[in-house]
C-alpha positions as a Python dict, from the first residue, in 0.01 Angstrom:
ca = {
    (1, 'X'): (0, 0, 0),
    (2, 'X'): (-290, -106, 201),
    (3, 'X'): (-115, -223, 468),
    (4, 'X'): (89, 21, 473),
    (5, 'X'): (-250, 299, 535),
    (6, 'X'): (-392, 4, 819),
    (7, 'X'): (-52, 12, 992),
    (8, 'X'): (-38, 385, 1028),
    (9, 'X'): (-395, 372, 1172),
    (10, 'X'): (-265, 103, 1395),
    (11, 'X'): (14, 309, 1560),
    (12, 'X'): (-255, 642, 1679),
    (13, 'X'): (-246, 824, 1297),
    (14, 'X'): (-579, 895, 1098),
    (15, 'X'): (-628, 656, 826),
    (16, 'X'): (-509, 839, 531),
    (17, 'X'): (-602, 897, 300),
    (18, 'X'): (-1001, 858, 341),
    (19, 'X'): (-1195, 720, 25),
    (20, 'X'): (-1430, 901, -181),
    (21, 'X'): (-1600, 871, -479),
    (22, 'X'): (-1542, 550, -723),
    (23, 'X'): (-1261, 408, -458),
    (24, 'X'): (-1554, 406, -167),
    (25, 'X'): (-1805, 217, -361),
    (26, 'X'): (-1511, -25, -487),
    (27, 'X'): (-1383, -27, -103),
    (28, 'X'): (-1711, -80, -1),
    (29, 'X'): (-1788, -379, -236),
    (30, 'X'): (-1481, -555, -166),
    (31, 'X'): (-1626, -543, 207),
    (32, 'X'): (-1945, -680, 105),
    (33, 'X'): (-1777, -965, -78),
    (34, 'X'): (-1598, -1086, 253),
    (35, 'X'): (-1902, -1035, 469),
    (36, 'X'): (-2069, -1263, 167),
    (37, 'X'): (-1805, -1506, 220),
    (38, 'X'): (-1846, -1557, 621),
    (39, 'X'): (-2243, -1467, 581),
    (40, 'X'): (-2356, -1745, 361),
    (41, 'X'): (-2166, -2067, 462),
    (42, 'X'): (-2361, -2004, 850),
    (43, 'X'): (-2758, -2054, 725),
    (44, 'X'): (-2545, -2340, 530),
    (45, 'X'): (-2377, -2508, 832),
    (46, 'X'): (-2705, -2440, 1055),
    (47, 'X'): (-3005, -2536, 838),
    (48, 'X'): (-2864, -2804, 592),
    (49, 'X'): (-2570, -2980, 749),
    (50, 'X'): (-2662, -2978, 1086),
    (51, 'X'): (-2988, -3172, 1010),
    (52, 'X'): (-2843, -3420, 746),
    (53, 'X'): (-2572, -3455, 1063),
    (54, 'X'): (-2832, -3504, 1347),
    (55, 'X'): (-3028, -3777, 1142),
    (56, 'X'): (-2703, -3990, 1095),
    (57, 'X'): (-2572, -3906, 1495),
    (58, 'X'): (-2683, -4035, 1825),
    (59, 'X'): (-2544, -3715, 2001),
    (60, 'X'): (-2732, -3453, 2131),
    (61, 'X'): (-2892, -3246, 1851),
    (62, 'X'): (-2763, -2944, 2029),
    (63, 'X'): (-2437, -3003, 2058),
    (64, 'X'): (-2394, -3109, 1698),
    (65, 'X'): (-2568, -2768, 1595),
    (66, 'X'): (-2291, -2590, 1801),
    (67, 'X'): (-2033, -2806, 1611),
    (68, 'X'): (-2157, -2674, 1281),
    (69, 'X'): (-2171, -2306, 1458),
    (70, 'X'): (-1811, -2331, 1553),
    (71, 'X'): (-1712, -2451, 1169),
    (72, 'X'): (-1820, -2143, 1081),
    (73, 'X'): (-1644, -1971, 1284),
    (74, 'X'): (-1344, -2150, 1188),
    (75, 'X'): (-1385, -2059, 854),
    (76, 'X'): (-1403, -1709, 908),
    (77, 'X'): (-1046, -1701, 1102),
    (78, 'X'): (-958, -1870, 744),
    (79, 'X'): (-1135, -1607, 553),
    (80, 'X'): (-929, -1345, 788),
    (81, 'X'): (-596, -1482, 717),
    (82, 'X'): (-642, -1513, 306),
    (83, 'X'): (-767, -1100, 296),
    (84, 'X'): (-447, -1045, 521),
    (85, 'X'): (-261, -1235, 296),
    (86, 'X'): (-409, -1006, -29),
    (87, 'X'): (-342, -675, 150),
    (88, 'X'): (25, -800, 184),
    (89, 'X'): (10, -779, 555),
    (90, 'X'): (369, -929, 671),
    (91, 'X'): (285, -1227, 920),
    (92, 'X'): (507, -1031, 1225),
    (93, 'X'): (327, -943, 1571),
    (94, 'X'): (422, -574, 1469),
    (95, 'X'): (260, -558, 1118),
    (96, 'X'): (-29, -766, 1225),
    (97, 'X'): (-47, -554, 1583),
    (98, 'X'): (-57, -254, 1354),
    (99, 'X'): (-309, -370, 1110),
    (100, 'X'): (-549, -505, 1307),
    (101, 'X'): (-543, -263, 1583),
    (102, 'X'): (-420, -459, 1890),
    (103, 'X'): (-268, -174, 2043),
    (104, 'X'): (-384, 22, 2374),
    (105, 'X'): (-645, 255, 2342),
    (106, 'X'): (-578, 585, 2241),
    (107, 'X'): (-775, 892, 2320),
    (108, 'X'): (-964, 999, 1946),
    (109, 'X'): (-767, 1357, 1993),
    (110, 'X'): (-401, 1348, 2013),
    (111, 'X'): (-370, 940, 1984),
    (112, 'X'): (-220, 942, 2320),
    (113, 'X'): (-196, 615, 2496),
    (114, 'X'): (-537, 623, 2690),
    (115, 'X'): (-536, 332, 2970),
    (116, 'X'): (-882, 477, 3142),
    (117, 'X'): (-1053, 327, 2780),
    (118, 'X'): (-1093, 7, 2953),
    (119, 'X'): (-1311, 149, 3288),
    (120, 'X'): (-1586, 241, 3020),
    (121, 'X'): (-1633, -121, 2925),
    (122, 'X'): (-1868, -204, 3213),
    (123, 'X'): (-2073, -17, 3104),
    (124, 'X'): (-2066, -68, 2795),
    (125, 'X'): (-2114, -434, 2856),
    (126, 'X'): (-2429, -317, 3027),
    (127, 'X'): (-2601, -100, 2741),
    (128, 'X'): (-2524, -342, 2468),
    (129, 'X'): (-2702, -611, 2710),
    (130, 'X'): (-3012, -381, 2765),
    (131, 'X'): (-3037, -250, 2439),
    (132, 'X'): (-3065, -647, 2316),
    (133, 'X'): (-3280, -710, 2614),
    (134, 'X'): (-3533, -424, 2513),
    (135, 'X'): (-3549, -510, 2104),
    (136, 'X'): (-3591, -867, 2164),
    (137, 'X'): (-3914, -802, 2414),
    (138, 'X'): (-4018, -565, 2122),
    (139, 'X'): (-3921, -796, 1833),
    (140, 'X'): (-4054, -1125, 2034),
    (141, 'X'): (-4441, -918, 2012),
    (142, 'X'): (-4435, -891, 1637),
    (143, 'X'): (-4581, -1125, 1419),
    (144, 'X'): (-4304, -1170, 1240),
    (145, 'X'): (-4121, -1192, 1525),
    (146, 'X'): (-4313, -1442, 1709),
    (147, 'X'): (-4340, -1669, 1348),
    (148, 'X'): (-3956, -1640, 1308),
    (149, 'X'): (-3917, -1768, 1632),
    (150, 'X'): (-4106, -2053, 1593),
    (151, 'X'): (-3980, -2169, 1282),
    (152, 'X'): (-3649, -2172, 1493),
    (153, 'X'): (-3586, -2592, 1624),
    (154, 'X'): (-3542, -2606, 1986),
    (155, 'X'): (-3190, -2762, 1960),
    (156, 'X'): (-3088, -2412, 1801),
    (157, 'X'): (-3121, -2304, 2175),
    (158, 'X'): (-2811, -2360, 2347),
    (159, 'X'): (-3004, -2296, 2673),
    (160, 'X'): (-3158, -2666, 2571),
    (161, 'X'): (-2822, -2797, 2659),
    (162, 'X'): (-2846, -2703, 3041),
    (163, 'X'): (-3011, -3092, 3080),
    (164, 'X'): (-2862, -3363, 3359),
    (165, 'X'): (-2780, -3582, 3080),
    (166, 'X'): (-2456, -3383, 2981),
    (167, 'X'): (-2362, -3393, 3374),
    (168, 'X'): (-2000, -3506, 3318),
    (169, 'X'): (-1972, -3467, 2985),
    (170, 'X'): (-1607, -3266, 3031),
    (171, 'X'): (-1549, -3281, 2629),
    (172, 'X'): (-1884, -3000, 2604),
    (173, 'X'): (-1662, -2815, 2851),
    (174, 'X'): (-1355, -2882, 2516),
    (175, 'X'): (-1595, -2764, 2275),
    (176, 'X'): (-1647, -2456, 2486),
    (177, 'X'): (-1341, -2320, 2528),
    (178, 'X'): (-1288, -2425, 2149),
    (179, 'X'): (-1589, -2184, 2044),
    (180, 'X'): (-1502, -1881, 2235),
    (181, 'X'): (-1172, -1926, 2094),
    (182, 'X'): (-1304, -1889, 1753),
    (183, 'X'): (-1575, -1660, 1853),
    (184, 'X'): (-1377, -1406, 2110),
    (185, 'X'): (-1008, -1400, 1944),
    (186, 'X'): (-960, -1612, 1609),
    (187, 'X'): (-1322, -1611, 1422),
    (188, 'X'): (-1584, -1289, 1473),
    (189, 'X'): (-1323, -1125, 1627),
    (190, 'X'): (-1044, -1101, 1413),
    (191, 'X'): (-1279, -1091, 1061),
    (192, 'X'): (-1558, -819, 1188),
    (193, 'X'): (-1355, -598, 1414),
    (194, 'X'): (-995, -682, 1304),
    (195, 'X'): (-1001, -720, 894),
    (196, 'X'): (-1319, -533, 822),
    (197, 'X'): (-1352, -245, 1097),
    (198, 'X'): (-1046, -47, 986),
    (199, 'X'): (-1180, -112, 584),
    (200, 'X'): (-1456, 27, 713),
    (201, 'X'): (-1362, 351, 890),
    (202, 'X'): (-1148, 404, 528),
    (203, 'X'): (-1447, 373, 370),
    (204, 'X'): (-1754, 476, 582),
    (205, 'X'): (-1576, 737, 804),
    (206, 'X'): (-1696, 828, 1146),
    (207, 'X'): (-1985, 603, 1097),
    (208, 'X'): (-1814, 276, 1059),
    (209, 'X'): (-1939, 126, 1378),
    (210, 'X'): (-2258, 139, 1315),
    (211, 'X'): (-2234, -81, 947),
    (212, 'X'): (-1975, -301, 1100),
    (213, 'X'): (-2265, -374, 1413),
    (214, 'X'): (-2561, -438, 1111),
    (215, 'X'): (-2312, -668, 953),
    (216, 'X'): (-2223, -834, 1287),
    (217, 'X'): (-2600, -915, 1330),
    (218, 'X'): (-2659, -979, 991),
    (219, 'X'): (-2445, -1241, 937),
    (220, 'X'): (-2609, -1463, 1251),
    (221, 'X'): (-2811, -1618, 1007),
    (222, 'X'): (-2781, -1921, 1284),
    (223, 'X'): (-3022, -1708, 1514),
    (224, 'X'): (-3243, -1539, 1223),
    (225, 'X'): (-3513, -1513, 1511),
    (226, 'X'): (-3306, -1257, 1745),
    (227, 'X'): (-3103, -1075, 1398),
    (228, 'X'): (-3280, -736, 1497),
    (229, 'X'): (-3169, -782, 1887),
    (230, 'X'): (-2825, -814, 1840),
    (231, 'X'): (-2766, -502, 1663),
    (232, 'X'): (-2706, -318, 1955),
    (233, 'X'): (-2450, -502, 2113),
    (234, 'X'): (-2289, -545, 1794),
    (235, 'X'): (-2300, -188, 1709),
    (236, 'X'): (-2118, -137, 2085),
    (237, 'X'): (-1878, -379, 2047),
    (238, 'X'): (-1745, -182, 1754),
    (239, 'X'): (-1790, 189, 1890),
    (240, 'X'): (-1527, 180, 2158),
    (241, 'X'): (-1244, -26, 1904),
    (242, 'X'): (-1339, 265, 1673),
    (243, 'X'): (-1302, 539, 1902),
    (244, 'X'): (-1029, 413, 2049),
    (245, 'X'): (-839, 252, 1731),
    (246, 'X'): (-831, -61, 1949),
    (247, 'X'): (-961, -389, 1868),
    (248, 'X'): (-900, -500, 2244),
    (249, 'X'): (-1204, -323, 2358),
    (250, 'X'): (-1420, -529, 2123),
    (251, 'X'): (-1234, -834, 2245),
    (252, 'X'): (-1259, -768, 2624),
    (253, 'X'): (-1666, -715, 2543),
    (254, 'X'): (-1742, -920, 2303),
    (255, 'X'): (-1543, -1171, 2529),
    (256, 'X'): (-1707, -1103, 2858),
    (257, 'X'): (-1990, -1338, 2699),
    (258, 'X'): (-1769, -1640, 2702),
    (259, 'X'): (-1677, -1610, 3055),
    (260, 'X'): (-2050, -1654, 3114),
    (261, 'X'): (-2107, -1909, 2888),
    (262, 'X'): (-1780, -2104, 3072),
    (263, 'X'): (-1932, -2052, 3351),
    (264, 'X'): (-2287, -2194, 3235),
    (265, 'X'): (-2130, -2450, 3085),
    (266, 'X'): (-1893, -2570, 3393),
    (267, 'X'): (-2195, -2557, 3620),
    (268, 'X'): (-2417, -2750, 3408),
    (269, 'X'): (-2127, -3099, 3358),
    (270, 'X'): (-2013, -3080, 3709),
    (271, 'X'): (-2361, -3084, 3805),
    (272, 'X'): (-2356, -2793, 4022),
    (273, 'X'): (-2666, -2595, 3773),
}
């Protein structure tokens, strides 16, 4: 029956019918239990098997750190498939296109196909980016900001990997394209804005985006220095899927980060940084 509701929102209709009362709170526990089960294995991966890993490893700290990032988001894609799998999603484009919301955009009144959606994602892009930019100059000035920070080891910086020594190192250029896969399309992707945004609108209402963005940044347990500034790209990546009841405008801005980091990435082994 679930999937039945999530594939009606899918194809333009309102998801119906909305929760109330004793179904919300149990809707919006079962929601906390999957954010639990991506949420806890990151601080896990990051703070206690990363180490143990760089002690016993002659690679670059970094890189190892952004292995154990990546398993993460691996197991999130696997965490994605086994709620589908509950919900008794069939495993056809067509059911999943439905329940996950990988349709065009459609304008909020009518559910008409609305191709103008994507013009909006520039800027977009560009208010998520300064509304990061401006908390993390606030939350950088703050005590607590400033003692989380340095608590954080410098191989948790993935700028700490733009060094000559991985100048043709082409397998860091692999393990990129392997991490935006899992972080663009198959891992943050699919689990926040494909399994848990429609939940959410069911449960929340209008005001889903803005819980789905706190639990975006909450779960970066990986960067518990810069939590508070990624709220607000978070919160925009999920606006316009919501709006729009399509999950391709969180993918097209949520993805426009891994064309940078390709491009950082490219620069820095072919030795062109």
């Amino acid at each position: 029956m679930d999937a039945l509701r999530f594939m009606k929102a899918g194809q333009g209709g309102v998801i119906a019918p909305p929760l109330s009362g004793a179904a919300r709170w149990r809707e919006t526990a079962r929601i906390g239990m999957i954010w639990l089960a991506v949420a806890v294995p990151m601080p896990v991966l990051a703070w206690i098997i990363a180490p143990l890993w760089i002690r016993h490893s002659a690679d670059l700290p970094g890189l190892i750190f952004w292995r154990c990032i990546i398993l993460g988001m691996v197991w999130q894609t696997v965490v994605a498939v086994i709620v589908l799998h509950l919900e008794g999603v069939e495993w056809r484009w067509s059911a999943l296109k439905a329940r996950l919301w990988l349709n065009p955009p459609l304008w909020p009144i009518g559910r008409k196909p609305a191709p103008p959606a994507f013009f909006v994602i520039p800027f977009l892009f560009v208010a998520g980016w300064l509304g990061d930019y401006a908390v993390e100059a606030w939350f950088s000035s703050t005590p607590l900001g400033r003692q989380l920070e340095a608590l954080a080891p410098a191989y948790a910086f993935i700028q700490t990997l733009a060094i000559p020594q991985l100048e043709g190192r082409w397998d860091v250029v692999g393990l990129a394209l392997v991490s935006c896969l899992f972080n663009y399309v198959l891992g943050e992707a699919l689990l926040f804005h494909g399994v848990l945004l429609p939940r959410m609108v069911r449960a929340w209402g209008r005001w889903a985006f803005l819980g789905n963005g706190v639990l975006f940044a909450g779960y970066h347990a990986h960067k518990f220095w810069m939590m508070p500034a990624l709220i607000p790209s978070c919160i925009v990546y999920a606006l316009p899927a919501q709006l729009f009841r399509s999950n391709w405008m969180a993918v097209i801005l949520h993805g426009l980060e891994g064309v940078i980091l390709m491009w950082v990435v490219i620069s820095v082994v072919s030795g062109a940084a």
